[in-house]
C-alpha positions as CSV (number, residue, x, y, z in Angstrom):
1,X,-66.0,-45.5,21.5
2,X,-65.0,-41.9,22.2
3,X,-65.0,-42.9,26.1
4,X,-62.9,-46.0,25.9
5,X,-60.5,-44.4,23.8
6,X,-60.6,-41.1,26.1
7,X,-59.8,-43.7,29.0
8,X,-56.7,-45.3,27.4
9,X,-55.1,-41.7,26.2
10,X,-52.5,-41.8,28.7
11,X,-51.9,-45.8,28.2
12,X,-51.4,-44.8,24.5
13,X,-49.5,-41.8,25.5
14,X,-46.5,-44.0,27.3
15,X,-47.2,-46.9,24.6
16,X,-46.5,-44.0,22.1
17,X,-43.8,-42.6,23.9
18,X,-41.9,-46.1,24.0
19,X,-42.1,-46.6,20.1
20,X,-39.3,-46.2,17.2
21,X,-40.8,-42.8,15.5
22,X,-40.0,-41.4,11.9
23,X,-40.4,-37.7,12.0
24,X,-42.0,-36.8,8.6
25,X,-40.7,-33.1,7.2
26,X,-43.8,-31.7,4.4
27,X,-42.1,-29.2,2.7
28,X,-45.1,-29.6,-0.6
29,X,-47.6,-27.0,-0.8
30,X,-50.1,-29.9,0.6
31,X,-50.2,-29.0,4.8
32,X,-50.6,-31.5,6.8
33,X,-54.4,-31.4,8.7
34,X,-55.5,-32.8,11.4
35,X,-58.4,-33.5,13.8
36,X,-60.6,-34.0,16.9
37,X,-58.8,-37.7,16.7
38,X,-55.4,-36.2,16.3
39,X,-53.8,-40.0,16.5
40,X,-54.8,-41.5,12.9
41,X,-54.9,-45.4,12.4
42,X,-54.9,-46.7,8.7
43,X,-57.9,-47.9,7.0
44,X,-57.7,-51.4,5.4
45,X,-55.3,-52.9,7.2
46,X,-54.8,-56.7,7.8
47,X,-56.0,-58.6,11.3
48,X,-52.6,-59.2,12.2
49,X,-50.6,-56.2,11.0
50,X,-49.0,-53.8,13.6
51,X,-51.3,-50.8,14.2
52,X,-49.2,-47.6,12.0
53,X,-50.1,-44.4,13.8
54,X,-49.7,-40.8,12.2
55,X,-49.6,-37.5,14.2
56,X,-49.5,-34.3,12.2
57,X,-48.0,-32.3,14.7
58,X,-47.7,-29.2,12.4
59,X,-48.5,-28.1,8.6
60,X,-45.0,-29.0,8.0
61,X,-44.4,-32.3,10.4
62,X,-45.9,-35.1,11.7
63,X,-44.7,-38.3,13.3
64,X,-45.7,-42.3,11.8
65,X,-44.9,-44.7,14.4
66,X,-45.8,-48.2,14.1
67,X,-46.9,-49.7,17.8
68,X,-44.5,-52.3,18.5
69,X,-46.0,-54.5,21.3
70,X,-42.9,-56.1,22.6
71,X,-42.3,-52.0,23.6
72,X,-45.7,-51.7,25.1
73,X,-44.4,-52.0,28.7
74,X,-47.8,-52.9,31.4
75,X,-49.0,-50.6,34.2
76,X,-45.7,-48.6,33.1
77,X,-45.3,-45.2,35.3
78,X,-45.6,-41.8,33.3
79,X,-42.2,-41.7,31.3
80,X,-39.8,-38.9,32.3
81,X,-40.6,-36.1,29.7
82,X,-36.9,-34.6,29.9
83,X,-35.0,-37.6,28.5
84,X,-35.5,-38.7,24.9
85,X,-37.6,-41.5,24.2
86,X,-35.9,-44.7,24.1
87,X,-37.0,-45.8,21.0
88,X,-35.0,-45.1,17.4
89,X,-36.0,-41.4,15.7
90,X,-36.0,-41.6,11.9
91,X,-36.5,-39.1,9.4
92,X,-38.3,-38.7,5.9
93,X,-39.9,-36.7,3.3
94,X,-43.3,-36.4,2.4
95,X,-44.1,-35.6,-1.3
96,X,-47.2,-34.1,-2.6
97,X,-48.7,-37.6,-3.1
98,X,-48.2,-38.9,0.3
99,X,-49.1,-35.4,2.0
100,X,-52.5,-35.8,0.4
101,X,-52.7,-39.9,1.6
102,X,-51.6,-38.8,4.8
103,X,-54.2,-36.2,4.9
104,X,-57.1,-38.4,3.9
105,X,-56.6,-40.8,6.7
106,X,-56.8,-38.1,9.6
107,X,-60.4,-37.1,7.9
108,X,-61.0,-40.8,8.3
109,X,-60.4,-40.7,11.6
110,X,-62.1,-37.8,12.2
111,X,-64.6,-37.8,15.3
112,X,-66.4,-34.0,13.9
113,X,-63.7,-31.3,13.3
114,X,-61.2,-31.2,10.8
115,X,-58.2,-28.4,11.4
116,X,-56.5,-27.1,8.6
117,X,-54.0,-23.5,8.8
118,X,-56.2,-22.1,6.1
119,X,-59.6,-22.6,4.2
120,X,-58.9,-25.0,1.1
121,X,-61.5,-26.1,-0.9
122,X,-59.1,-29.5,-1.5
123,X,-59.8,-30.2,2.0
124,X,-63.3,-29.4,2.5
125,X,-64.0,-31.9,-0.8
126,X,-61.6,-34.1,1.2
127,X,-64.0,-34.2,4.5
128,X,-67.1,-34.4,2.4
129,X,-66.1,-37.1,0.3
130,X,-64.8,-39.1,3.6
131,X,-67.2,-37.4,6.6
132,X,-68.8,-41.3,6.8
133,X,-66.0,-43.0,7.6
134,X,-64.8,-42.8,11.5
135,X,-62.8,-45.1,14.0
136,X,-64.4,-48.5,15.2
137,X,-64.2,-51.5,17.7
138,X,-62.6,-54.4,15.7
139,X,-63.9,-57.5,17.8
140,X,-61.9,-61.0,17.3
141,X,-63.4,-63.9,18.0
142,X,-61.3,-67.2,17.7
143,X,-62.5,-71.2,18.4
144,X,-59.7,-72.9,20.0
145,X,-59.5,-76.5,21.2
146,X,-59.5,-74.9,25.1
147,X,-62.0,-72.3,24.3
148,X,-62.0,-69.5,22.1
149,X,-59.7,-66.6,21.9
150,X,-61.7,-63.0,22.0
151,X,-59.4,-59.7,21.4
152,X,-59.9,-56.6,19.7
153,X,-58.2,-53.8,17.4
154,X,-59.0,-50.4,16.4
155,X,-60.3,-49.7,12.8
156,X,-61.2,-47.3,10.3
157,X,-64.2,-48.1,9.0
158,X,-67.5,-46.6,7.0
159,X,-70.0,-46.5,9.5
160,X,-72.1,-43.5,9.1
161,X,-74.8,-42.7,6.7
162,X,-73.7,-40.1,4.1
């Protein structure tokens, strides 16, 4: 897993890149983590829902961008860094309650390390409590009248023993 995805970072990169963004301020006394997967998908979410990615990108900020497909563009060349992205840049809040939701899906995603600016014994409950839960290979597998459809999503998933 940690090879495929290691492949595609630069694919995801651009994909990223291309995406409508909301730049999430934390101003709560709950900082923002993050990880060795520093790109966090959310657990339990539908087959066909858009993949919602968060970034922490700070204690204090983060970004939550949902990957649009249509915005995906193919075998696109690396994006000139100097111009603004072209997609729309939002802004929001996080409170206390969604710092801490927020938080728990980047140990989710977690490959081994979890960063944090400080020790907190909130978060080190946080990783133990979660440590068995990591990113997966969703395979899809549809019969159609011509065939059969095959595709594939990331997920978060329990998959390791406690």
């Amino acid at each position: 897993m940690k090879q495929v995805l290691t492949q595609q970072l630069t694919v995801f990169t651009i994909a990223l890149y291309e995406q409508d963004w909301t730049v999430i301020e934390n101003p709560t006394d709950v900082r923002f983590i993050t990880s060795d997967n520093p790109s966090s998908v959310f657990p339990d979410r539908p087959l066909n829902a858009p993949v919602v990615r968060f970034l922490p990108l700070a204690p204090d900020l983060g970004i939550m961008s949902v990957i649009n497909r249509d915005r995906v563009t193919e075998n696109a060349d690396f994006p000139d860094l100097t111009k603004p992205p072209p997609g729309t840049i939002m802004r929001g809040q996080a409170t206390r309650e969604k710092a801490k939701e927020l938080n728990r899906v980047v140990v989710m995603n977690a490959d081994r390390f979890v960063f944090s600016e400080k020790p907190d014994v909130a978060i080190r409950r946080l990783t133990e409590s979660h440590r068995d839960f990591g990113i997966d290979i969703e395979k899809i597998h549809f019969p159609t009248p011509d065939g059969c459809f095959i595709g594939a999503s990331v997920a978060v998933r329990k998959k390791r023993a406690a």
